[in-house]
Structures are given as structure tokens and as C-alpha cells.
C-alpha positions in Angstrom: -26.5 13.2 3.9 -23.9 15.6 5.4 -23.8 15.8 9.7 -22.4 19.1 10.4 -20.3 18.9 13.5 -19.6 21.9 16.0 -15.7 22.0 16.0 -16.0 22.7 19.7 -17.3 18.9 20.2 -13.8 17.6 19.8 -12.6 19.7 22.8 -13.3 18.7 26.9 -15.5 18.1 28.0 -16.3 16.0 25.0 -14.3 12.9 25.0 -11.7 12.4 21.9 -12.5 8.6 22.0 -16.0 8.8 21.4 -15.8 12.0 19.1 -14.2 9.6 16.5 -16.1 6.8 17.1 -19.3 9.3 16.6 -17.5 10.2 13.4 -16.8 6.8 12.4 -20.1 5.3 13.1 -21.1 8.1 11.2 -19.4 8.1 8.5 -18.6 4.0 8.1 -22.3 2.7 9.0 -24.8 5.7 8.3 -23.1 7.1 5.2 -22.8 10.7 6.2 -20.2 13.3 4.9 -18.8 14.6 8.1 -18.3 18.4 8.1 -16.9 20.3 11.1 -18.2 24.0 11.4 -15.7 26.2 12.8 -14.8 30.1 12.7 -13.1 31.1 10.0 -10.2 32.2 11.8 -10.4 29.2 13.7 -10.3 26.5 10.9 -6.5 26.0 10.8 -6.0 25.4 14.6 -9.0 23.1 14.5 -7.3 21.3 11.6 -3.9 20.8 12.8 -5.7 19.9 16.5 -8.0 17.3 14.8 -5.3 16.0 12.6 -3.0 15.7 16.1 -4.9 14.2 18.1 -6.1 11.3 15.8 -9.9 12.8 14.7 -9.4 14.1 11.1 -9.6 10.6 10.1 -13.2 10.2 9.1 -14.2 14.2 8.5 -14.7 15.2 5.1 -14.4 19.0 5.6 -14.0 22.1 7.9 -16.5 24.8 6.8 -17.3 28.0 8.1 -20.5 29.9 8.8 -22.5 31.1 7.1 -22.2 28.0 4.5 -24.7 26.7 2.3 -24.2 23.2 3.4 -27.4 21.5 4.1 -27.9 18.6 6.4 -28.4 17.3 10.0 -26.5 19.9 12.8 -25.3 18.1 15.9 -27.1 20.5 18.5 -25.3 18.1 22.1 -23.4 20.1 24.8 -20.7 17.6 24.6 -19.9 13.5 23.4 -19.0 11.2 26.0 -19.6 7.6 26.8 -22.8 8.0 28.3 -24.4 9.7 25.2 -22.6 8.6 22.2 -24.8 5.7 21.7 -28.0 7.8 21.9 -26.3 10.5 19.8 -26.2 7.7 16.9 -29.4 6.2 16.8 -30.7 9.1 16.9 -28.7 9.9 13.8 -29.9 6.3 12.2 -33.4 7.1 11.8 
């Protein structure tokens, strides 16, 4: 199954902590492929922003719309310590 990330979830007011931990969880316990979706002209600076700050580890890809990925869209207005937890199970069943 592939969870298709909004690239602007790794930005504040997320939290960078719990954006990888969301992205581990995912990838580590639930099996997903992790996809960010970003603008085209927007998927290098997300990739060298990820890969600086620590996130890249556990994505699989940075796609663009319109894609023909199919999967489970992360539609939160940000990831932080209060939600991550729900953000995950509701990802588990």
C-alpha cells in the first residue's frame, strides 16, 4: 500500500520529529511505500530540505501531480505530538 504524503507536512507548523516518526511507523510497522507529493518545480528543494533536515530516511519517492499513484492521501492540516498517534491508527486499520 503506498501513503501519499503532502510535501508541505514536513514544514511548521508540522513538527520534523513526529513527521519522521509518522514516516517510520509507516513505513517500518504498517508496510507502506511512502511517497511525498510535491510541485513539480518544487521537488528538488523538498528533496534537498527533507534530505537536510533528517526526513528522507524512510520516503520511497517524491511524485508530482497529476500521478497515477494510487493509495491512502494524508488529508491532516499539520503532524504534531498531539495527533501523530491518531494519524497512525488511523492508518493501521
Amino acid at each position: 500500500m503506498k501513503l501519499i504524503i503532502p510535501a508541505n507536512l514536513s514544514e511548521p507548523p508540522s513538527d520534523a520529529l513526529m513527521f519522521r516518526y509518522l514516516t517510520l511507523k509507516s513505513k517500518k510497522d504498517l508496510n507502506y511505500s511512502n511517497l511525498i507529493e510535491a510541485p513539480t518545480d518544487m521537488i528538488d528543494i523538498y528533496y534537498y530540505y527533507l534530505k537536510k533536515k533528517g526526513l528522507f530516511d524512510y520516503i520511497d519517492d517524491i511524485i508530482s501531480p497529476p500521478h497515477k499513484e494510487h493509495g491512502i492521501i494524508l488529508n491532516v492540516k499539520f503532524i504534531t505530538w498531539n495527533n501523530v498517534n491518531h494519524i497512525i491508527s488511523n492508518l493501521s486499520r
